[in-house]
C-alpha positions in Angstrom: 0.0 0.0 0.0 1.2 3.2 -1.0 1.3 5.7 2.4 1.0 9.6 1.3 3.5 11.6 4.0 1.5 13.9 5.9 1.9 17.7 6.2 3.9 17.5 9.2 6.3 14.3 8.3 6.7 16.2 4.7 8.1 19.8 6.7 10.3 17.2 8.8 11.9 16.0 5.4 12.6 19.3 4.2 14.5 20.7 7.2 16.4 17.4 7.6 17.7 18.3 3.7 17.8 21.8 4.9 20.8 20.6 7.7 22.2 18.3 5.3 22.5 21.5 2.8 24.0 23.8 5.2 26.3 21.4 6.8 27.4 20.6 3.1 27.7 24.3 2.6 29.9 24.8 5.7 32.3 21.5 5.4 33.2 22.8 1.7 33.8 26.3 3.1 35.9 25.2 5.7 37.8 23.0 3.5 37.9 25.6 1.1 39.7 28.0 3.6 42.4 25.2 4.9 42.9 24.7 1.0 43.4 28.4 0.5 45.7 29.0 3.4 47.6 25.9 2.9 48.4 27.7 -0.8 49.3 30.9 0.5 51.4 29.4 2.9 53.1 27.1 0.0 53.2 30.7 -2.1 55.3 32.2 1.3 57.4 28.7 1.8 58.7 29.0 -2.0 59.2 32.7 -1.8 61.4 32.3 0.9 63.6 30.0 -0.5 65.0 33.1 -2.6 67.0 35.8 -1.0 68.5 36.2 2.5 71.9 37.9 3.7 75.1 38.6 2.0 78.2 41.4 2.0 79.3 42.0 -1.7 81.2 44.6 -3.1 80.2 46.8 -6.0 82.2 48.4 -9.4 83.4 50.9 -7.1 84.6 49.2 -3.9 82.0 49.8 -1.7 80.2 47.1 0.7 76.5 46.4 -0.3 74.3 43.7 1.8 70.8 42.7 0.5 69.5 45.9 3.2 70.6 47.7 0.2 68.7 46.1 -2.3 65.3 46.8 -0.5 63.3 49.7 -1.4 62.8 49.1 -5.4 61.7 46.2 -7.1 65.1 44.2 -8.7 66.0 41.7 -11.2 69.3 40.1 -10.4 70.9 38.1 -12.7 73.9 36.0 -11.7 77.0 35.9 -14.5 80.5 36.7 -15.4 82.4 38.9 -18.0 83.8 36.3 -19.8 81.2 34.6 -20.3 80.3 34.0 -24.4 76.7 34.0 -25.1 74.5 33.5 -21.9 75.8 36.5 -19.9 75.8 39.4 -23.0 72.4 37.5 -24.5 70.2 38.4 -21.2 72.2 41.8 -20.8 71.0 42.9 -24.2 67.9 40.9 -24.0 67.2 43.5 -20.5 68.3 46.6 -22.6 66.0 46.3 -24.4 63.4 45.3 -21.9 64.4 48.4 -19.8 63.8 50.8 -22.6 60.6 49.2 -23.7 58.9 50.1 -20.0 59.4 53.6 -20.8 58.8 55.5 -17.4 58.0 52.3 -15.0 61.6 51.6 -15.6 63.1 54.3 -13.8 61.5 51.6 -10.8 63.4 48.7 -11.6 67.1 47.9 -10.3 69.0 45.8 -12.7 71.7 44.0 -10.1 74.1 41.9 -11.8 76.2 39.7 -9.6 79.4 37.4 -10.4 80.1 33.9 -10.1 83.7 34.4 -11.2 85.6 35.8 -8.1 88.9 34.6 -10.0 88.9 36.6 -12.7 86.2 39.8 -12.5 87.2 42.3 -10.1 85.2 45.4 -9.2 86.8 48.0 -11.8 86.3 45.1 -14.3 83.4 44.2 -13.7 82.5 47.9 -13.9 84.0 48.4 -17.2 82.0 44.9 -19.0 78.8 46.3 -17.4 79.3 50.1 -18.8 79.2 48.6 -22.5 75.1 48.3 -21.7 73.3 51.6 -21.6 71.2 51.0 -19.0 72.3 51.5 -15.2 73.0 47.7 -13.9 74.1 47.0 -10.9 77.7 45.0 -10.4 78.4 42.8 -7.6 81.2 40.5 -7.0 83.2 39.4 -3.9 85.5 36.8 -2.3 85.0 32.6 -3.1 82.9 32.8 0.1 80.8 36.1 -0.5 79.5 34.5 -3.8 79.0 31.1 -2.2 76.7 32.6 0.4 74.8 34.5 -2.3 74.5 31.4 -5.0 73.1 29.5 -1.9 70.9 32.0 -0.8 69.3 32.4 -4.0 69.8 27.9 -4.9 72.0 29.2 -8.3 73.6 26.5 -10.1 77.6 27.4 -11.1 80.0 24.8 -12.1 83.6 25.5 -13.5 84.2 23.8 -16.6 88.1 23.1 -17.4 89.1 24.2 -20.9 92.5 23.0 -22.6 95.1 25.5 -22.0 94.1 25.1 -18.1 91.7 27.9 -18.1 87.9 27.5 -17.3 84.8 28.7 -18.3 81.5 28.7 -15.7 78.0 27.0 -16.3 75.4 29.0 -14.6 71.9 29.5 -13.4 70.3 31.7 -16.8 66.8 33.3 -15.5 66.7 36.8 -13.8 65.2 36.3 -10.4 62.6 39.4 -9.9 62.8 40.5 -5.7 59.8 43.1 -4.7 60.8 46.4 -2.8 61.3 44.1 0.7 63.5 41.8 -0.4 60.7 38.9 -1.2 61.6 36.6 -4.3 58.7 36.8 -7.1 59.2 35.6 -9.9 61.7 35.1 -12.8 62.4 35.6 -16.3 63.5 32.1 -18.3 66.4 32.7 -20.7 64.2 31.0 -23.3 61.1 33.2 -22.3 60.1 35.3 -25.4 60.7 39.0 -25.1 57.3 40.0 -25.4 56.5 37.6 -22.3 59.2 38.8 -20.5 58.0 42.3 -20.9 54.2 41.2 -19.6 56.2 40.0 -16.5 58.0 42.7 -16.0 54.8 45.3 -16.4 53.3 43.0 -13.4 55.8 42.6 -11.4 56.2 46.5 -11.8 52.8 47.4 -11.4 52.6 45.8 -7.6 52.8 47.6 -4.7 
């Protein structure tokens, strides 16, 4: 026999859907908000594996620790003078790039740091870097100054022995972008296409 819920067993129903609906509602918010924290806190654990402290010297002998660094938004790119395509490829590549931000460039600190402490001194260094026409940065120090640095910032540099027993460097190619504290961002891949890099750079610009 068929039984027809009455009026009062039919309002039961509904609320007990009603419950089920809310709690629903409320275990997908909360699990929502533990998903979204756990990303931001993912987002803060990655951007903190970029950066930290170190003592340098720049192109004209004077100490500079990453306190100096804060304050504008910079793109450090790690290199050496002798280097034979990598080095004067993203140089140009951020010529370029610098000019084609127009105004928001005058924002952006181009900090260029060495991984060859055997070979590019300050005044060197100065003199490679003055061949760009854009204001850049140079850093380089002792063996263990640049250690600290390419740790602090996971680069990759490996001497490679030429014949003749001289040496050429393998090295971390993106440009690491660093907001006005300090924070790591983002970077710009050696094979990124200019146009891309320059979206980048417009966003990374454009924060506050």
């Amino acid at each position: 026999m068929l039984v027809m819920p009455t009026e009062a067993s039919a309002g039961w129903r509904w609320l007990r859907i009603a419950l089920w609906v809310a709690a629903a509602a409320a275990v997908a918010a909360l699990l929502f908000g533990i998903q979204g924290a756990n990303r931001q806190a993912a987002d803060s654990n990655y951007a903190a594996m970029f950066g930290g402290s170190f003592t340098l010297i720049d192109t004209q002998g004077r100490t500079v620790t990453e306190a100096d660094l804060k304050g504008r938004p910079t793109a450090i790119f790690f290199g050496f003078t002798r280097c034979p395509e990598v080095c004067p490829t993203t140089l140009s590549s951020l010529t370029r790039l610098h000019q084609a931000l127009g105004p928001a460039a005058e924002r952006l600190r181009i900090v260029f740091v060495s991984v060859d402490s055997g070979h590019d001194t300050p005044a060197g260094l100065g003199q490679y870097l003055a061949a760009f026409p854009i204001p850049v940065t140079g850093l380089t120090g002792t063996p263990d100054q640049l250690a600290q640095i390419q740790k602090g910032y996971a680069v990759y540099v490996k001497k490679v022995p030429l014949e003749g027993g001289d040496y050429t460097i393998d090295h971390t190619a993106s440009v690491y972008l660093m907001d006005a504290e300090g924070r790591f961002v983002s970077t710009l891949g050696y094979d990124d296409s200019e146009a891309n890099k320059l979206n980048i750079l417009k966003r990374f610009l454009a924060q506050r």
